[in-house]
Every structure is written in structure tokens, then in C-alpha cells.
C-alpha positions in Angstrom: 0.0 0.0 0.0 1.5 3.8 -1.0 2.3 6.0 1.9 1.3 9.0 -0.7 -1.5 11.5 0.7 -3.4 11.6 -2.4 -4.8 9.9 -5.4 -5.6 11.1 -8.9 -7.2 9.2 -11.3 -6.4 10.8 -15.0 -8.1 9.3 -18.0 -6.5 10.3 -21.6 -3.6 9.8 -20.1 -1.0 8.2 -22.8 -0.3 11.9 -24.6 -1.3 15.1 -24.6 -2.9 17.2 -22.0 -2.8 13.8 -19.9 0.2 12.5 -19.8 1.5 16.8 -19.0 -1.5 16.4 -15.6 0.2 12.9 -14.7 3.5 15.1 -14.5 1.8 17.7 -12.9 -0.2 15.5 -10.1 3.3 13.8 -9.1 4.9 17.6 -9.1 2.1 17.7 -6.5 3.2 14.4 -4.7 0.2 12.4 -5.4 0.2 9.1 -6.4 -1.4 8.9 -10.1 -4.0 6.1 -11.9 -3.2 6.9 -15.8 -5.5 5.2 -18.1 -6.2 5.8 -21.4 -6.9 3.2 -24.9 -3.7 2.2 -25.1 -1.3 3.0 -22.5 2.4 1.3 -21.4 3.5 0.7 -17.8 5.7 3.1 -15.8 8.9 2.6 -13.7 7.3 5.3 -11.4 5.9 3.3 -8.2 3.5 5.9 -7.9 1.7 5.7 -11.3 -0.3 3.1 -12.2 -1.7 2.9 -15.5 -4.6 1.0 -16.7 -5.4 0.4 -20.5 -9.1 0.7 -20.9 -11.9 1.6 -23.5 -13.9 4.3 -21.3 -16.5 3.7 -23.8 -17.5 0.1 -22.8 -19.8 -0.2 -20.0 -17.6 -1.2 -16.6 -14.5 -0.4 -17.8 -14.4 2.8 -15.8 -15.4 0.8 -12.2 -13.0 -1.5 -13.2 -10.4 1.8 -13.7 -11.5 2.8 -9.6 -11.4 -0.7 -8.6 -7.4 -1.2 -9.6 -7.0 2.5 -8.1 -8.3 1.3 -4.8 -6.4 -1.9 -4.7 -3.3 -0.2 -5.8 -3.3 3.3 -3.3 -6.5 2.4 -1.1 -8.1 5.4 -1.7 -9.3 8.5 -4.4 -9.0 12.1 -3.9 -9.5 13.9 -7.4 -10.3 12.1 -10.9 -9.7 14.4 -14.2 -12.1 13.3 -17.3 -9.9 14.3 -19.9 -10.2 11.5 -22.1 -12.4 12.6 -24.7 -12.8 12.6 -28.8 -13.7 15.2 -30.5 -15.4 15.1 -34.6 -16.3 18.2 -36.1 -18.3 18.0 -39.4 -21.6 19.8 -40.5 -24.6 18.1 -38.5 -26.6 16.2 -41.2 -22.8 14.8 -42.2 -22.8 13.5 -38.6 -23.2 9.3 -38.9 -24.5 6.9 -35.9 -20.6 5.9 -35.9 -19.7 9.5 -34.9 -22.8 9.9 -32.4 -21.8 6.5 -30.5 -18.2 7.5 -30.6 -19.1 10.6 -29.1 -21.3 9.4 -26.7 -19.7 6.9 -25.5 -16.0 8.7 -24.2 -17.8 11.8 -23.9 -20.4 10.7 -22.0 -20.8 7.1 -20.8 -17.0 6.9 -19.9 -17.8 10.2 -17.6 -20.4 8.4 -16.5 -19.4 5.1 -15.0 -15.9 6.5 -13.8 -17.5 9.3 -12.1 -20.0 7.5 -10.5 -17.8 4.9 -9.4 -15.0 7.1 -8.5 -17.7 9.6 -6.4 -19.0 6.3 -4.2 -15.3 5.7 -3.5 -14.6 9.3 -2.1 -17.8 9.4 -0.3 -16.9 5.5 1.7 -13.4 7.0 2.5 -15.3 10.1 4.0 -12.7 13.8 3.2 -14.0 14.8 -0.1 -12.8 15.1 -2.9 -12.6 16.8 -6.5 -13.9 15.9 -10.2 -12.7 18.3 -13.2 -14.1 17.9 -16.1 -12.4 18.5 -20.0 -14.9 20.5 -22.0 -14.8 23.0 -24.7 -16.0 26.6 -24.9 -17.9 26.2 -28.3 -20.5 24.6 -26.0 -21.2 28.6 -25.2 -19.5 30.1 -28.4 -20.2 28.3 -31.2 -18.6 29.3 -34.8 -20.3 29.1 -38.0 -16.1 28.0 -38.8 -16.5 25.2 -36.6 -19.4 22.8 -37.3 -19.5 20.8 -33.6 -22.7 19.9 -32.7 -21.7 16.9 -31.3 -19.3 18.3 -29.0 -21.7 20.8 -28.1 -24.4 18.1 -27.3 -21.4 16.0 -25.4 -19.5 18.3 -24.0 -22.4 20.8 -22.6 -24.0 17.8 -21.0 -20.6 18.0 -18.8 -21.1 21.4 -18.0 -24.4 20.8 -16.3 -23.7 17.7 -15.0 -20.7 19.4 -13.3 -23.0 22.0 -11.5 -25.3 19.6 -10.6 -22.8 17.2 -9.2 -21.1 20.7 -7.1 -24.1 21.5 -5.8 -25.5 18.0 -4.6 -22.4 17.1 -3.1 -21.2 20.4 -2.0 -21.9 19.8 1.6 -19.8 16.2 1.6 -16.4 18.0 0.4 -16.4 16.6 -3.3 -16.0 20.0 -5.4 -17.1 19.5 -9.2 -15.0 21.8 -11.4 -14.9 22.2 -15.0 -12.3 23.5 -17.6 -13.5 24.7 -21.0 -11.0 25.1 -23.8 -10.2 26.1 -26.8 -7.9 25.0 -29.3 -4.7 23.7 -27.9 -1.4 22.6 -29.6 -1.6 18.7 -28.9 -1.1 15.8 -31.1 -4.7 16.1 -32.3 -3.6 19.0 -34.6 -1.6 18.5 -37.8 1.3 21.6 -37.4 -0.2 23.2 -41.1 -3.4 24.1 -39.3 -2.0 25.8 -36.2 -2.0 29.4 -38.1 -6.0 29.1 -38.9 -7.0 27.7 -35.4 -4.7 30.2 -33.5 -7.3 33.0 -35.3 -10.2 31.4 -33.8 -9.1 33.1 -30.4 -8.6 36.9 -30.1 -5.6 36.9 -28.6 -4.0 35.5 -31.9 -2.4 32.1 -30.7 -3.4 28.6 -29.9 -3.6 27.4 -26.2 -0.1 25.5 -24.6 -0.6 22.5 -22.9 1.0 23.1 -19.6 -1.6 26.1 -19.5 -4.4 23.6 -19.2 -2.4 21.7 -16.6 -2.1 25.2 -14.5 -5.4 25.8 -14.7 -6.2 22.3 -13.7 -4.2 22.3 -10.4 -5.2 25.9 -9.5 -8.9 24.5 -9.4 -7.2 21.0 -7.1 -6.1 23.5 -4.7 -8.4 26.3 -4.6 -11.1 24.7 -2.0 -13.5 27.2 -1.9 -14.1 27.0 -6.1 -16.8 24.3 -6.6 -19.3 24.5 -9.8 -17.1 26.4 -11.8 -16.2 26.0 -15.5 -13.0 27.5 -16.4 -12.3 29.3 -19.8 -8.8 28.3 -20.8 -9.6 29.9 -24.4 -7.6 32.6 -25.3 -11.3 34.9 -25.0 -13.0 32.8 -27.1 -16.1 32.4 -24.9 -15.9 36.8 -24.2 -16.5 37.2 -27.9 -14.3 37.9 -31.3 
């Protein structure tokens, strides 16, 4: 059993955004779950990772269940696994709609709820963040996303809810909103057209996410609130 304080869970872990949070949790000194599609071992004792399709019913109780047997407890879990397709709606296919749905939304689902049981048996809290996008408030004729929208907007109101009906039990439900960051999922020849989707002129960094991420895991009196990392996109253009 790990002597560490605290536990993280991060899902979308193997590049990106989550592999910089596992980084940034273990700056922190918490122990780390890192699960994602397809993810390889680590020599860190303190991370654990756990391949896993999110999208398959059980797989995220089955993600919790390791992280308890592994560290014995949970104190924050950070749904950043998520796929985004943006297309014009009536191009949309049921392919794309149960994709979607099923990281966006069933893999929030049964991790969360799993995750949330396991914080509330321990007793202290505890803290959900949630990866969502700010189109769900400012959408752009340039960027066709109703899917995201649809997916990603259910996780803004699912993370108020959540804040407010476990507010009084120490689990905080924050929310970060983004827009277009340089990760993997962008090709380099498109990063001049999406840094002009945000007014100040450039595309988001990665380890500005991850900043904004652990201001919300320690600022304990911030609970409901969804965070524009966005470069003003969601202020106007």
C-alpha cells in the first residue's frame, strides 16, 4: 500500500494534456491512476496505468477498482479522455454519435460514479474536473461541432449539478473549457487558422491547461465552476 497522501485518477492519459497532468499530479506528490486506450507501464511506483476503453460499459469501475487496490483510496479524478469530430450536423453518422457518446459521456459516467461512491466511503472529499470546450457557449459558423456541443455541454451541467449535490460532503465538481490547444490532435499546417479562432492571436499550450487544472485542485472554496482556458474565445471575437 503507498504511503502518498493523495490519489488522482487521469483518463486520456497516454499523450497530450494527460500525460503533462500525470507530470503535474506527481509535481504535487500524489500518487497517479493513468488510463487511457492504449497505455504502457511506468517505472514510477506511484503511477499506475490501466489500459481501458472508457466507452465500454464497466470499464471505468473496473479503472477505480485497480486504483483502490493499488493506493487504497481516491481524492481527485480528471475526465480528460475525450474525442472530438467536427463536421456539418446532417454529415454527422451513428458511428460518430456512438463514438461521441460513449467517451464523452458514458466513460464520464461510469468512472465518475464509481469514483464519487469511492470518495464518499473513504469520507474527506474530494474533486472531479471535467475537459470541456467553450464552443459549447460560443459556437462558430467556422467550426461545425454539434456533437461536442451536445457531449460536451451535458458536462457542464452535470458538473454543477454534481457541485451542488455534493457540495456539503467535500467533493468540489469543477470544469475546464477550452479552446484549441497545440496537442497531437492537430496536424502543425493548421495551427495558423486555429490560432485566429481566439482573439488573442495564438493557440492554447498544454501546460496552460495543466495550471489551470491544479489551481482549481487546490483552490477549495471553487466548486461549480467551468474554467475558460480559451484565449477569450467564450468573451467574444
Amino acid at each position: 500500500m503507498s504511503i502518498t497522501k493523495k490519489v488522482v485518477i487521469v483518463t486520456g492519459a497516454s499523450q497530450g494534456i494527460g500525460a503533462a497532468l500525470v507530470v503535474g499530479y506527481r509535481t504535487l506528490g500524489y500518487a497517479v491512476v493513468a488510463t487511457s486506450r492504449s497505455i504502457g507501464a511506468s517505472e514510477d511506483p506511484e503511477i499506475l496505468t490501466v489500459p481501458g476503453d472508457l466507452s465500454q460499459p464497466g470499464t471505468g469501475a473496473g479503472i477505480v477498482e485497480q486504483a483502490l487496490a493499488r493506493f487504497g483510496r481516491i481524492d481527485t479524478l480528471v475526465n480528460n479522455a475525450g474525442i472530438f469530430v467536427g463536421k456539418p450536423f446532417t454529415d454527422y453518422t451513428d458511428d460518430d454519435y456512438d463514438a461521441m457518446t460513449g467517451v464523452n459521456l458514458r466513460g464520464f459516467f461510469d468512472i465518475s460514479r464509481s469514483a464519487v461512491a469511492a470518495m464518499l466511503a473513504q469520507g474527506g472529499g474530494g474533486h472531479l474536473v471535467n475537459v470541456s470546450t467553450t464552443l459549447v457557449e460560443h459556437a462558430n459558423s467556422q467550426v461545425p461541432s454539434a456533437l461536442a456541443s451536445l457531449t460536451k455541454g451535458g458536462l457542464n451541467a452535470v458538473t454543477k449539478s454534481l457541485a451542488i449535490e455534493y457540495a456539503a460532503r467535500g467533493i468540489r465538481v469543477n470544469a475546464v473549457a477550452l479552446g484549441v490547444i497545440r496537442t497531437p490532435m492537430h496536424p502543425d499546417d493548421t495551427y495558423e487558422s486555429l490560432a485566429a479562432l481566439h482573439p488573442v492571436g495564438r493557440l492554447g499550450e498544454i501546460d496552460e491547461v495543466v495550471d489551470a487544472i491544479l489551481y482549481l485542485e487546490r483552490a477549495g472554496f471553487v466548486t461549480g465552476e467551468i474554467l475558460h482556458v480559451d484565449g477569450g474565445q467564450s468573451a467574444g471575437h
